[in-house]
PDB file with SEQRES, HELIX, SHEET and CRYST1 records, atoms N, CA, C and O in Angstrom:
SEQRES   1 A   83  UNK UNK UNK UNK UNK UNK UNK UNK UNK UNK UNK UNK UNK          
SEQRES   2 A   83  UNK UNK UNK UNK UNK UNK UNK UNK UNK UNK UNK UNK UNK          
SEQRES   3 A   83  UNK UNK UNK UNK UNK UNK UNK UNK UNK UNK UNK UNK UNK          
SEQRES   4 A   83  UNK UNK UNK UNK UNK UNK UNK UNK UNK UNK UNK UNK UNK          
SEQRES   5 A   83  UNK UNK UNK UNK UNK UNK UNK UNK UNK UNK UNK UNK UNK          
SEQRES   6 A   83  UNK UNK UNK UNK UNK UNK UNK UNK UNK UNK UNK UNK UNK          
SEQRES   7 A   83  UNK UNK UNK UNK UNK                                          
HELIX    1 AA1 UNK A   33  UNK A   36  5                                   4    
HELIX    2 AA2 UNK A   75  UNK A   78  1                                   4    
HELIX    3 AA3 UNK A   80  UNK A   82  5                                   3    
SHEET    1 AA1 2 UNK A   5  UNK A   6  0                                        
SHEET    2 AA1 2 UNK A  43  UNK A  44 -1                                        
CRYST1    1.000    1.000    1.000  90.00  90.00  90.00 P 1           1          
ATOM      1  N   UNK A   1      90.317  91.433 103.697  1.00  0.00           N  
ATOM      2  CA  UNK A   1      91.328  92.140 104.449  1.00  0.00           C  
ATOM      3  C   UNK A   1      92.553  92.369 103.567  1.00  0.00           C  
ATOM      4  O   UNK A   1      92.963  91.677 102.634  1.00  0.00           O  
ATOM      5  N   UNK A   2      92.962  93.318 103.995  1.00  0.00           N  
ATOM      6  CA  UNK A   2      94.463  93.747 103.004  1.00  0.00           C  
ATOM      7  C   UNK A   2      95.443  94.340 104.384  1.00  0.00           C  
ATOM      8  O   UNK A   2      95.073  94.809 105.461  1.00  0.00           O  
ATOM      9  N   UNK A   3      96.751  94.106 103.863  1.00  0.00           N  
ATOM     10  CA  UNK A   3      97.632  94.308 104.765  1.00  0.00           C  
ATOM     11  C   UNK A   3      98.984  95.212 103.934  1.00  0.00           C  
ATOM     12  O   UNK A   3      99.677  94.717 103.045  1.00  0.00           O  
ATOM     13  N   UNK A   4      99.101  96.345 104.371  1.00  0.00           N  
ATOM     14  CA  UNK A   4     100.242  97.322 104.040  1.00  0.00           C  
ATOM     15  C   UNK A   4     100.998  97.647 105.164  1.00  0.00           C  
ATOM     16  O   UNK A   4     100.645  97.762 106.338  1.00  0.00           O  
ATOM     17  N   UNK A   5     102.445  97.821 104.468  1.00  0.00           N  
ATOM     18  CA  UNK A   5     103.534  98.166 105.168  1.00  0.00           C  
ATOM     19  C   UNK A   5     104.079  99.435 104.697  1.00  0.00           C  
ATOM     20  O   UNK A   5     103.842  99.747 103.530  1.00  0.00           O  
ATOM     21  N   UNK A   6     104.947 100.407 105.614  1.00  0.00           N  
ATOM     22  CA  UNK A   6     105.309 101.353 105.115  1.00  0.00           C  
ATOM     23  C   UNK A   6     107.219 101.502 106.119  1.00  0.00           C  
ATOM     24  O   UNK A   6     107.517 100.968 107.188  1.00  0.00           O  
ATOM     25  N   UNK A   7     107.714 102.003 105.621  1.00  0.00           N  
ATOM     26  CA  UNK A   7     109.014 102.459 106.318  1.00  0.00           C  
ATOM     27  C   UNK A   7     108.392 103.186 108.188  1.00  0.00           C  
ATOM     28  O   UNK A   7     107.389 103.813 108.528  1.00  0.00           O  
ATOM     29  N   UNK A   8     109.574 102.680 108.930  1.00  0.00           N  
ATOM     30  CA  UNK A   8     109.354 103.244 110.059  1.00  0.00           C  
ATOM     31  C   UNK A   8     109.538 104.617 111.038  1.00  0.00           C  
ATOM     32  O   UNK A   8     110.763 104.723 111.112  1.00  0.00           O  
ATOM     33  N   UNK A   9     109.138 105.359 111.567  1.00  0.00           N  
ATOM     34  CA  UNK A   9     109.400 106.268 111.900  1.00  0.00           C  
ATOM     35  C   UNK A   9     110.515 106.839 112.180  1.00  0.00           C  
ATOM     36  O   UNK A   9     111.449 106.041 112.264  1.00  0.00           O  
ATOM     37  N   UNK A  10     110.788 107.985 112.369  1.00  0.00           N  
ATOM     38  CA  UNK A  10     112.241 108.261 112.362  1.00  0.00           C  
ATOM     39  C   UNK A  10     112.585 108.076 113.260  1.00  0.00           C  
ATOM     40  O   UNK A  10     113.777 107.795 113.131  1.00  0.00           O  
ATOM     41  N   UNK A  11     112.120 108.011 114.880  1.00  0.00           N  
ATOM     42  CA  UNK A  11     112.826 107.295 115.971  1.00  0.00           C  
ATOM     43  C   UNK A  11     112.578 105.794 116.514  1.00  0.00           C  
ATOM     44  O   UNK A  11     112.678 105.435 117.687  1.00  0.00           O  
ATOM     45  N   UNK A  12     112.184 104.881 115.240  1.00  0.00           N  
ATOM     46  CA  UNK A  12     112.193 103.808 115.070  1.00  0.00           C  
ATOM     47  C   UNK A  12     113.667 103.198 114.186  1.00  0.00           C  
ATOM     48  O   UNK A  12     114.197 103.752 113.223  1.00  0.00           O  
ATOM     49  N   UNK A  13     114.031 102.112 114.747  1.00  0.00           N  
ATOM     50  CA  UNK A  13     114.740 101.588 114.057  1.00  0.00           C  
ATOM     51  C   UNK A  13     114.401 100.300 113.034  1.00  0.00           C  
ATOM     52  O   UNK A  13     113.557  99.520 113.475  1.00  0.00           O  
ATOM     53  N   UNK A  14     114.962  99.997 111.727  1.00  0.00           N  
ATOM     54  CA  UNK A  14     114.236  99.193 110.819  1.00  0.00           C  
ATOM     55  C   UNK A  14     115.610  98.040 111.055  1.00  0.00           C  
ATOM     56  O   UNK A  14     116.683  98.617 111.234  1.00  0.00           O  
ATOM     57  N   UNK A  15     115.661  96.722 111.068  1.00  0.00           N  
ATOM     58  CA  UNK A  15     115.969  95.958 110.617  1.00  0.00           C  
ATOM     59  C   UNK A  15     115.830  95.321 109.161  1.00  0.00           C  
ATOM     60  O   UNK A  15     116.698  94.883 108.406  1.00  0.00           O  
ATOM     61  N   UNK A  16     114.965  95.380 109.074  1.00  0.00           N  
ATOM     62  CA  UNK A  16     114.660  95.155 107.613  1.00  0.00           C  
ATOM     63  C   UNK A  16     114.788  96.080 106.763  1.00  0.00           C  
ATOM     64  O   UNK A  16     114.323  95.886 105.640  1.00  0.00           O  
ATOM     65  N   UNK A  17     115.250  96.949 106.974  1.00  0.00           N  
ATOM     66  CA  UNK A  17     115.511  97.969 105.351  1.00  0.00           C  
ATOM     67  C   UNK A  17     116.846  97.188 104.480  1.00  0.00           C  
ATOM     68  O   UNK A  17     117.999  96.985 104.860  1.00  0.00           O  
ATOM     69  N   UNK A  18     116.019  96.779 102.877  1.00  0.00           N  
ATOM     70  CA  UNK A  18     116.680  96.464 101.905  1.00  0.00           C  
ATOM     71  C   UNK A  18     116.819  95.235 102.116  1.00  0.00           C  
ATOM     72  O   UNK A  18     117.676  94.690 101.421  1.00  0.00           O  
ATOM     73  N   UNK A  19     116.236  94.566 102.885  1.00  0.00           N  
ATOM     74  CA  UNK A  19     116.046  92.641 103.067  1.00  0.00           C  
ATOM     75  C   UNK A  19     115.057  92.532 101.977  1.00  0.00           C  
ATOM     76  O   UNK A  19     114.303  93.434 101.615  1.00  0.00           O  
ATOM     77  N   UNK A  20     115.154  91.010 101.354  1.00  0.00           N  
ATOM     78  CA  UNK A  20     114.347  90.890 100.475  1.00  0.00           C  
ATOM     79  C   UNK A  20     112.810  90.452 101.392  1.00  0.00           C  
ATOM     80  O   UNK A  20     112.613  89.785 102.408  1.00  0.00           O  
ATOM     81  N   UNK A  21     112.138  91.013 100.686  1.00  0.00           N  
ATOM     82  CA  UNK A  21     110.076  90.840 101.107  1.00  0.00           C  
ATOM     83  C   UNK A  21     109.569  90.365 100.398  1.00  0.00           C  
ATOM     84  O   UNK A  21     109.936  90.355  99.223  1.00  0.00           O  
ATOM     85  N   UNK A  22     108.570  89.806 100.810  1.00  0.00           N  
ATOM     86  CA  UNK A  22     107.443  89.375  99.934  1.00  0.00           C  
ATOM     87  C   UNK A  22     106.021  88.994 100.638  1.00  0.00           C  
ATOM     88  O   UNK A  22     106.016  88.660 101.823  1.00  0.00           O  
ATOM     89  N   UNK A  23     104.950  89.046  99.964  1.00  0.00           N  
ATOM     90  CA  UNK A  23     104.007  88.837 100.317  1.00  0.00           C  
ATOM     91  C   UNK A  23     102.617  88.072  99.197  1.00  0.00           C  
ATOM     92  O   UNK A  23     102.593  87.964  97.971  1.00  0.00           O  
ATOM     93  N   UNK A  24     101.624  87.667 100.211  1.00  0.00           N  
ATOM     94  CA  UNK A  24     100.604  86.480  99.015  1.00  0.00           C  
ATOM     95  C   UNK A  24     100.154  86.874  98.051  1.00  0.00           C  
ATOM     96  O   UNK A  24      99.943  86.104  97.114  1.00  0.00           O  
ATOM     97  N   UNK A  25      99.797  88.511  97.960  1.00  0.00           N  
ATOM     98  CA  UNK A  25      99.004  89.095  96.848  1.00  0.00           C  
ATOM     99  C   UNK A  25      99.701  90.552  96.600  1.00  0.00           C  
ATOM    100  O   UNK A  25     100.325  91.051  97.537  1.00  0.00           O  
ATOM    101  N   UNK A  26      99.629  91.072  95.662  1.00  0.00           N  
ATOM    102  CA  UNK A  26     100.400  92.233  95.445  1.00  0.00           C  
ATOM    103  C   UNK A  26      99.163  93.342  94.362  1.00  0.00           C  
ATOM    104  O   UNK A  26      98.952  93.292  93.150  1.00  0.00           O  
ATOM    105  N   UNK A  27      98.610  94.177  95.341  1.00  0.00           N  
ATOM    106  CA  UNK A  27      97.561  95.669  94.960  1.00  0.00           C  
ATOM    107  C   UNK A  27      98.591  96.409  94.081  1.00  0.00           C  
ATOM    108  O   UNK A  27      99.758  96.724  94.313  1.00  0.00           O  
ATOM    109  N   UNK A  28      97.839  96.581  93.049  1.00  0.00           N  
ATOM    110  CA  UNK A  28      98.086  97.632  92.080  1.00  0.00           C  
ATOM    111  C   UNK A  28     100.018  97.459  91.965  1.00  0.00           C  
ATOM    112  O   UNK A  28     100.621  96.443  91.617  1.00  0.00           O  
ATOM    113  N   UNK A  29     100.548  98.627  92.329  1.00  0.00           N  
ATOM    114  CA  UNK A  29     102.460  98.165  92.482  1.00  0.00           C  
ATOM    115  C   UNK A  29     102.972  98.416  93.703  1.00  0.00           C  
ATOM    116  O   UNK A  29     104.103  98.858  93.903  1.00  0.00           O  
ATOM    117  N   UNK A  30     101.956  98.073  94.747  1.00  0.00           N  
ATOM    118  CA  UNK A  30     102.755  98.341  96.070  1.00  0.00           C  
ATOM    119  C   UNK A  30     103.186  96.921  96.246  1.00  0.00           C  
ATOM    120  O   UNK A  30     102.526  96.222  97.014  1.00  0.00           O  
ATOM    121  N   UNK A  31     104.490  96.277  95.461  1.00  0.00           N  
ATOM    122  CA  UNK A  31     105.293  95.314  96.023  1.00  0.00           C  
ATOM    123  C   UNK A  31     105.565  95.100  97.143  1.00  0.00           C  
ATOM    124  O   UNK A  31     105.551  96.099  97.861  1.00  0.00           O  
ATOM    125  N   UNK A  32     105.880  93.940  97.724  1.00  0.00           N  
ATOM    126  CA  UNK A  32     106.508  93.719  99.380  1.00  0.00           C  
ATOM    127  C   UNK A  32     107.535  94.834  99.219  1.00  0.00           C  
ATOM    128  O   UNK A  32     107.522  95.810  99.970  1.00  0.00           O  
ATOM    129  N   UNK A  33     108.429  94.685  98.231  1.00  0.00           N  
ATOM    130  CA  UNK A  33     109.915  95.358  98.277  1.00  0.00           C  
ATOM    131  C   UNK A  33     109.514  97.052  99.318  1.00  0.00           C  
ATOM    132  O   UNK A  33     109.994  97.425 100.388  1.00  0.00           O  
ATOM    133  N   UNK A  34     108.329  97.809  98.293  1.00  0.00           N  
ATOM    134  CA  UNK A  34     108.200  98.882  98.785  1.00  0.00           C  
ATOM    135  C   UNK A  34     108.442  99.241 100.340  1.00  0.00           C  
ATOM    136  O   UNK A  34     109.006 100.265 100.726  1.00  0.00           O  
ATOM    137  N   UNK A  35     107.945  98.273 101.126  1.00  0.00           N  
ATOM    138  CA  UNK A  35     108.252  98.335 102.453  1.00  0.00           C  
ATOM    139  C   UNK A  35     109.258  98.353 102.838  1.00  0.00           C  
ATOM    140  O   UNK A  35     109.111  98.829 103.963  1.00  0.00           O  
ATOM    141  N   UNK A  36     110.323  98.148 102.693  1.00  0.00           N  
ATOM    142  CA  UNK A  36     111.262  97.929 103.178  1.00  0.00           C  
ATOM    143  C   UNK A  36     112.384  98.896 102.029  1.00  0.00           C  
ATOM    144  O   UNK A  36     113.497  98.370 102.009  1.00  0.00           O  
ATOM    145  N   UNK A  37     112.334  99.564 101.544  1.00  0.00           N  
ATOM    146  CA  UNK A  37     113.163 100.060 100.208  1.00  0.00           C  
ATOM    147  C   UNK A  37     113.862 101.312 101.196  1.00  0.00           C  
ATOM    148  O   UNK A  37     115.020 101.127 100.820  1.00  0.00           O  
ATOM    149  N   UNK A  38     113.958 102.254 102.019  1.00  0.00           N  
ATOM    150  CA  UNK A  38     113.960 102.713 102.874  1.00  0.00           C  
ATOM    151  C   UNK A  38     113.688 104.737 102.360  1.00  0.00           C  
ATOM    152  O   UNK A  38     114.302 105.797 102.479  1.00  0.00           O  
ATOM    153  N   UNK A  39     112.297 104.196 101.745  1.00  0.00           N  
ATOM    154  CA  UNK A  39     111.881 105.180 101.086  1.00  0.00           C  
ATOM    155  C   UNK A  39     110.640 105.777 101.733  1.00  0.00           C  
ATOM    156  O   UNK A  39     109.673 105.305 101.135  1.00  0.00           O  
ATOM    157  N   UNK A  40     110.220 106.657 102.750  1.00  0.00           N  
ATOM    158  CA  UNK A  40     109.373 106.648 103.327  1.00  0.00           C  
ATOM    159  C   UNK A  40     108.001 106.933 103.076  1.00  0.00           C  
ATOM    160  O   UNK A  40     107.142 107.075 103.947  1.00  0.00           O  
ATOM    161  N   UNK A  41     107.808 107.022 101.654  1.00  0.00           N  
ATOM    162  CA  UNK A  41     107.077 107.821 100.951  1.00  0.00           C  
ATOM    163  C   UNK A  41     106.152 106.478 100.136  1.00  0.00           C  
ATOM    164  O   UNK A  41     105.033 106.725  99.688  1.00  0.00           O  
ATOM    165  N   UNK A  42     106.593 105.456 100.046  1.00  0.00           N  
ATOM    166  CA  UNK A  42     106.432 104.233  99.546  1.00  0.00           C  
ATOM    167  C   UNK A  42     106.076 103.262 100.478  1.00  0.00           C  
ATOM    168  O   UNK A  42     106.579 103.372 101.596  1.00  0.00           O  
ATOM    169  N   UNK A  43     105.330 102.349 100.266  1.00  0.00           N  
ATOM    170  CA  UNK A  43     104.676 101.352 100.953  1.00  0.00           C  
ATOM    171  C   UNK A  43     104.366 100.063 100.019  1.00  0.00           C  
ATOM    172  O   UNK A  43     104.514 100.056  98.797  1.00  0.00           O  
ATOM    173  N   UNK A  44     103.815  98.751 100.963  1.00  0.00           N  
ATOM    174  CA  UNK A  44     103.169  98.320 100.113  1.00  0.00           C  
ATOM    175  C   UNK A  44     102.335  97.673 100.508  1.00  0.00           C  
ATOM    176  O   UNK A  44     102.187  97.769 101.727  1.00  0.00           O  
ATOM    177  N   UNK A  45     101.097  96.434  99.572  1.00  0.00           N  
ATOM    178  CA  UNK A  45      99.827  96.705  99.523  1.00  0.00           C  
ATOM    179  C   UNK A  45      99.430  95.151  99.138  1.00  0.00           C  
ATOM    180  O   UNK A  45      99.942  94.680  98.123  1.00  0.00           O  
ATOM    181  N   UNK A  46      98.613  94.416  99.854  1.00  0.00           N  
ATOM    182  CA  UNK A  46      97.999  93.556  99.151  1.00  0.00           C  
ATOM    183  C   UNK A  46      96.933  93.445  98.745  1.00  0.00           C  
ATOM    184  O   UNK A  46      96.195  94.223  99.351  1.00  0.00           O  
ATOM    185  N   UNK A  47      96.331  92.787  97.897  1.00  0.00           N  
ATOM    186  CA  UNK A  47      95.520  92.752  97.309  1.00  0.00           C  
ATOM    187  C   UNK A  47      94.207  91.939  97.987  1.00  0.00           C  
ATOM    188  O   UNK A  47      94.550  90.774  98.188  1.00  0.00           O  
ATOM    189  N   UNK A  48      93.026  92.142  98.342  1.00  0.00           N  
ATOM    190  CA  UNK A  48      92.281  91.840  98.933  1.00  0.00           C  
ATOM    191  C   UNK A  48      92.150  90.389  98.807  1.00  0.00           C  
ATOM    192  O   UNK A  48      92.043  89.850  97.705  1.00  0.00           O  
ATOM    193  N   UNK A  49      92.156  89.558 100.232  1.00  0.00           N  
ATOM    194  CA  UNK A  49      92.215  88.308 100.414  1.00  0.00           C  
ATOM    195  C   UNK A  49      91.869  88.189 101.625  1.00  0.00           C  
ATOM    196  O   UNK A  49      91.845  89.046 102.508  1.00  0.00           O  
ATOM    197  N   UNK A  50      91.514  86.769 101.668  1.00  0.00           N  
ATOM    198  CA  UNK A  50      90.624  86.046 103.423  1.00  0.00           C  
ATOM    199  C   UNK A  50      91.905  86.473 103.924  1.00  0.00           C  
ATOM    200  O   UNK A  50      92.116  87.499 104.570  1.00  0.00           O  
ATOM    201  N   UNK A  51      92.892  85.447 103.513  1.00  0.00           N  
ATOM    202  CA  UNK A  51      94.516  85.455 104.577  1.00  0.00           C  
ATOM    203  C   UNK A  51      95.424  86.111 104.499  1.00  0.00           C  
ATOM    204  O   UNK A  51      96.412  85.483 104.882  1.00  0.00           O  
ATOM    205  N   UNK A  52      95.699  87.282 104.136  1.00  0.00           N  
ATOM    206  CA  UNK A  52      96.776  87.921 103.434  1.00  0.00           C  
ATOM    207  C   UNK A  52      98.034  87.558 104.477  1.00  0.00           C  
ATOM    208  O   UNK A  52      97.784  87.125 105.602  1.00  0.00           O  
ATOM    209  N   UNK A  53      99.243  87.745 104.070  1.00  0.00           N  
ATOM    210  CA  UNK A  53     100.903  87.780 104.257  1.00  0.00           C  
ATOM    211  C   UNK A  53     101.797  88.922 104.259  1.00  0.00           C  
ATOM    212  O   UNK A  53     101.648  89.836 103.448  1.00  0.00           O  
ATOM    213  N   UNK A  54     102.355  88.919 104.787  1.00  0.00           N  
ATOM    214  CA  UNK A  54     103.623  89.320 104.298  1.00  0.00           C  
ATOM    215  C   UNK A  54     104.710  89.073 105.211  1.00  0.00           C  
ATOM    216  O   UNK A  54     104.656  88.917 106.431  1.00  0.00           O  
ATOM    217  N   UNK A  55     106.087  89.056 104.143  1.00  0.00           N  
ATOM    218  CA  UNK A  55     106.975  88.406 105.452  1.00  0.00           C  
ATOM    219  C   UNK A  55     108.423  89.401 104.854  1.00  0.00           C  
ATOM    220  O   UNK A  55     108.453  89.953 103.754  1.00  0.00           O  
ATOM    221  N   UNK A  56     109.343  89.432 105.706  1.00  0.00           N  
ATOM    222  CA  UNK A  56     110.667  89.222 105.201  1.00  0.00           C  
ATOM    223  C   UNK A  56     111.581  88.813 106.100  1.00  0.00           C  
ATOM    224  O   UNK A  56     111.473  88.435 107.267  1.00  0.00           O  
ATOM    225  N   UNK A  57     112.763  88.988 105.164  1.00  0.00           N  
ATOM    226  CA  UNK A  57     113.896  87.317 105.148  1.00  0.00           C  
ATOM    227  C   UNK A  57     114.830  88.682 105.693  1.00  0.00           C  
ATOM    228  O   UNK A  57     115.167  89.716 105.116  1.00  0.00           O  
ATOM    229  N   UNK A  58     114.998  88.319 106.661  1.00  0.00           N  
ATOM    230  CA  UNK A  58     116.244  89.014 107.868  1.00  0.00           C  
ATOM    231  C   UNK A  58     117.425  88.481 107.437  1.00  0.00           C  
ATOM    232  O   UNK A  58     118.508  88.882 107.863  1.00  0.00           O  
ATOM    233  N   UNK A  59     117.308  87.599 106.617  1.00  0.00           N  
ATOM    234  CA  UNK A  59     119.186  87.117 106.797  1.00  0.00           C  
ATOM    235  C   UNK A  59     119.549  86.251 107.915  1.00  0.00           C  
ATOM    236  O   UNK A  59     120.235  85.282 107.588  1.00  0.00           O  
ATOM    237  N   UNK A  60     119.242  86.366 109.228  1.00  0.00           N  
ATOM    238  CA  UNK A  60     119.960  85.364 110.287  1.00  0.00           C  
ATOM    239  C   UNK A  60     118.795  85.167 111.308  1.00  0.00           C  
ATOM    240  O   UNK A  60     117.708  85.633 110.968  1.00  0.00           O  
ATOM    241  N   UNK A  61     118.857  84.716 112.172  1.00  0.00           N  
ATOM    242  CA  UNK A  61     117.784  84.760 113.011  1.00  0.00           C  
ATOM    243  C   UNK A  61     118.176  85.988 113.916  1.00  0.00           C  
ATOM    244  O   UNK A  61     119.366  86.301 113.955  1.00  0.00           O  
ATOM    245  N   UNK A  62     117.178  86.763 114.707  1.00  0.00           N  
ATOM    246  CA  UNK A  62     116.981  87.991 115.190  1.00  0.00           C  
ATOM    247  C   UNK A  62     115.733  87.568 115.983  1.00  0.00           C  
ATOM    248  O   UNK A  62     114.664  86.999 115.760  1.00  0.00           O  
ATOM    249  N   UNK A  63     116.704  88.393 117.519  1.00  0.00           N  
ATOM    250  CA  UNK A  63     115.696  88.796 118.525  1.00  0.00           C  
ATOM    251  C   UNK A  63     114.741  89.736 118.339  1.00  0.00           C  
ATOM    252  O   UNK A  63     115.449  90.716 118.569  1.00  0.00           O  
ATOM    253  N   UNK A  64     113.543  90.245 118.070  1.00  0.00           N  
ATOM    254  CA  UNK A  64     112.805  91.278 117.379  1.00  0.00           C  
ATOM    255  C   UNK A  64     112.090  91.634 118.869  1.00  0.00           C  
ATOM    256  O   UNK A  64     111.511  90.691 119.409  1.00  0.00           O  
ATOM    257  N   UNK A  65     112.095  92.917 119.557  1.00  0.00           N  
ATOM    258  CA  UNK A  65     111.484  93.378 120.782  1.00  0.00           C  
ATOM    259  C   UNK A  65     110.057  93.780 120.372  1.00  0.00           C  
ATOM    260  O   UNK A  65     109.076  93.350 120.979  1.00  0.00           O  
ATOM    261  N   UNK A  66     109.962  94.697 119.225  1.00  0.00           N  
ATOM    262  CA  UNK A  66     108.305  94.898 119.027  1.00  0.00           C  
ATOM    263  C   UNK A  66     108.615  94.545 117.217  1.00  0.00           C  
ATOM    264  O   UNK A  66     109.587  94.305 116.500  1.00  0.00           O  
ATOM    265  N   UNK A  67     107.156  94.694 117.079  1.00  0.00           N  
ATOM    266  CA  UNK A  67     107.033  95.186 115.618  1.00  0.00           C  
ATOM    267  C   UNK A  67     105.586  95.432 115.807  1.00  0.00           C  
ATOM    268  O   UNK A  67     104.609  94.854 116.284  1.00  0.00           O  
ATOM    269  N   UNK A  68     106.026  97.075 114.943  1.00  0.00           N  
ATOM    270  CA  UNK A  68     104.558  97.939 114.612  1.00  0.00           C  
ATOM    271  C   UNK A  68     104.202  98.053 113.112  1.00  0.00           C  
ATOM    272  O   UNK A  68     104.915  98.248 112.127  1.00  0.00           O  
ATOM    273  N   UNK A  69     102.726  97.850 113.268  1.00  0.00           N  
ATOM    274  CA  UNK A  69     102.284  97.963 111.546  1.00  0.00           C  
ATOM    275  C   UNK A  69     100.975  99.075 112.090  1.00  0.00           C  
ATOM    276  O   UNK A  69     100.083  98.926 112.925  1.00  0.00           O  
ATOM    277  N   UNK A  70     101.443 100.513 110.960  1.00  0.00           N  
ATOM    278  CA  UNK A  70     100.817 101.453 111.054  1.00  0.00           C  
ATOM    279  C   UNK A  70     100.157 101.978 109.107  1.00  0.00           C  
ATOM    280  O   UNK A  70     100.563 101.717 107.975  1.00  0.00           O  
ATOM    281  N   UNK A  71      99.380 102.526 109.491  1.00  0.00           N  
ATOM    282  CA  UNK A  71      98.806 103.197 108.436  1.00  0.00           C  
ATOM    283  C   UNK A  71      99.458 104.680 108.385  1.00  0.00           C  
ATOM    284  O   UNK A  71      99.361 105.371 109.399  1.00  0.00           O  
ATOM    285  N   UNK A  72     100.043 105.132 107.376  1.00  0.00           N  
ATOM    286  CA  UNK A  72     101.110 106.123 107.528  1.00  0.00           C  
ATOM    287  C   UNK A  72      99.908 107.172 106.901  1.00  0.00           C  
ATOM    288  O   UNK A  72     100.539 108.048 106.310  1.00  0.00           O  
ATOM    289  N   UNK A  73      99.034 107.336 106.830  1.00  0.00           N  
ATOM    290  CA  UNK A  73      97.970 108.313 106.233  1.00  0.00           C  
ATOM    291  C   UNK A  73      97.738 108.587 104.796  1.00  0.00           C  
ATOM    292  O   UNK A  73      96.918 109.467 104.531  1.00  0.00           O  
ATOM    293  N   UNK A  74      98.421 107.880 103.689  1.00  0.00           N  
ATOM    294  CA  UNK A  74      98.542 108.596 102.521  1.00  0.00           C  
ATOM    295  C   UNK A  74      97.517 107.848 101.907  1.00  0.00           C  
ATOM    296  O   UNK A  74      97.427 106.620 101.919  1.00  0.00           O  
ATOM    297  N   UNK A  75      96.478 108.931 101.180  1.00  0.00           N  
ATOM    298  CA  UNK A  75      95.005 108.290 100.779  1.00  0.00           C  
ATOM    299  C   UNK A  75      95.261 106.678 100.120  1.00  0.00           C  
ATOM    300  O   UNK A  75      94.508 105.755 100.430  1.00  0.00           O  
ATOM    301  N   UNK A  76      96.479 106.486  99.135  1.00  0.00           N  
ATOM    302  CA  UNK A  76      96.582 105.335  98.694  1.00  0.00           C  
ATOM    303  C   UNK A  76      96.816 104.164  99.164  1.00  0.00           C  
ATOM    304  O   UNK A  76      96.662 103.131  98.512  1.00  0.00           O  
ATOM    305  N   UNK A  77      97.232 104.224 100.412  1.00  0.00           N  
ATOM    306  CA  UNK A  77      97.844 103.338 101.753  1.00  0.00           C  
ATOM    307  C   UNK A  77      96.248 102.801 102.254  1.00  0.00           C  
ATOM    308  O   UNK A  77      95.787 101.668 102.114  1.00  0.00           O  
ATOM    309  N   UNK A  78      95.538 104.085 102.917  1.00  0.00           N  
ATOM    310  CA  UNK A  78      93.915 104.525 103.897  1.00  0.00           C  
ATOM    311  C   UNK A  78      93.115 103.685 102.625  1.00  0.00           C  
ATOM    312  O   UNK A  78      92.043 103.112 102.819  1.00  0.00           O  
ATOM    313  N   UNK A  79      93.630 103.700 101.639  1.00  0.00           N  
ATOM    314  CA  UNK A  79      92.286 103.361 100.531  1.00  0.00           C  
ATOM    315  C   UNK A  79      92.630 101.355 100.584  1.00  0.00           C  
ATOM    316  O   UNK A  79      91.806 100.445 100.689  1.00  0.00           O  
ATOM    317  N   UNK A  80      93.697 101.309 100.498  1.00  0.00           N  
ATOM    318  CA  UNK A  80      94.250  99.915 100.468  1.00  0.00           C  
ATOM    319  C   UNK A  80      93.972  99.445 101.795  1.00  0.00           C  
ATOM    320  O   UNK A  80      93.572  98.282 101.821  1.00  0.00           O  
ATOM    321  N   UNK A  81      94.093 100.154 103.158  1.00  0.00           N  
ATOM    322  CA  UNK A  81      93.867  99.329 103.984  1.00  0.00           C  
ATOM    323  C   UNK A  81      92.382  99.691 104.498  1.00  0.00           C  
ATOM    324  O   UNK A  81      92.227  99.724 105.719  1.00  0.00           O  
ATOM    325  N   UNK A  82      91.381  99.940 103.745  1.00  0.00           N  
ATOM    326  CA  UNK A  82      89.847 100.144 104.118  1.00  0.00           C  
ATOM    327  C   UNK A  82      89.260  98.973 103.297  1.00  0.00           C  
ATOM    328  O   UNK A  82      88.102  98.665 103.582  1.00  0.00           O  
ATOM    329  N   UNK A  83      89.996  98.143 102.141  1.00  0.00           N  
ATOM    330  CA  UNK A  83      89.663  97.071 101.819  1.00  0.00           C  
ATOM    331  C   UNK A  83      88.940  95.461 102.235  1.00  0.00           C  
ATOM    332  O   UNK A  83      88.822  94.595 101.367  1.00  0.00           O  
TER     333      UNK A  83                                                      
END                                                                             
C-alpha cells in the first residue's frame, strides 16, 4: 500500500499548508513537504510498504471536523497510489 497527499480543493480549507510533514517512506521526490507546500500541482508519495504514514505537526492542538485524502488524477499520483 502507498499513501499520497495532495493540496485541497479550492472550497476546502487547509490547515496545514506550510506545517512541517513527514512521512515513513518517501517514492521517488514526492516528500511529505509536497503536500502541504500550497502548490496544487504537487503532492506526495510513499513508497510501497505494509504500514505506510504520514503525519503533520499543526503547531497546537486543533479541533479537525473532517479530513479528506483524495487522488487528484495526475498519472504520477494514480501510478503511486495503484501500488
Amino acid at each position: 500500500m502507498n499513501v499520497c497527499f495532495t493540496e485541497p480543493d479550492d472550497n476546502e480549507v487547509s490547515i496545514s499548508s506550510g506545517r512541517p510533514a513527514y512521512q515513513s517512506t518517501t517514492y521517488g521526490s514526492a516528500v511529505a513537504g509536497r503536500a502541504v507546500d500550497g502548490d496544487p500541482d504537487t503532492g506526495s508519495c510513499t513508497y510501497y510498504s505494509v504500514n505506510p504514514w504520514w503525519a503533520v505537526d499543526l503547531g497546537e492542538p486543533v479541533d479537525v471536523g473532517s479530513v479528506t485524502v483524495t487522488n487528484d488524477g495526475n498519472p504520477y499520483y494514480r501510478k503511486c497510489a495503484s501500488q
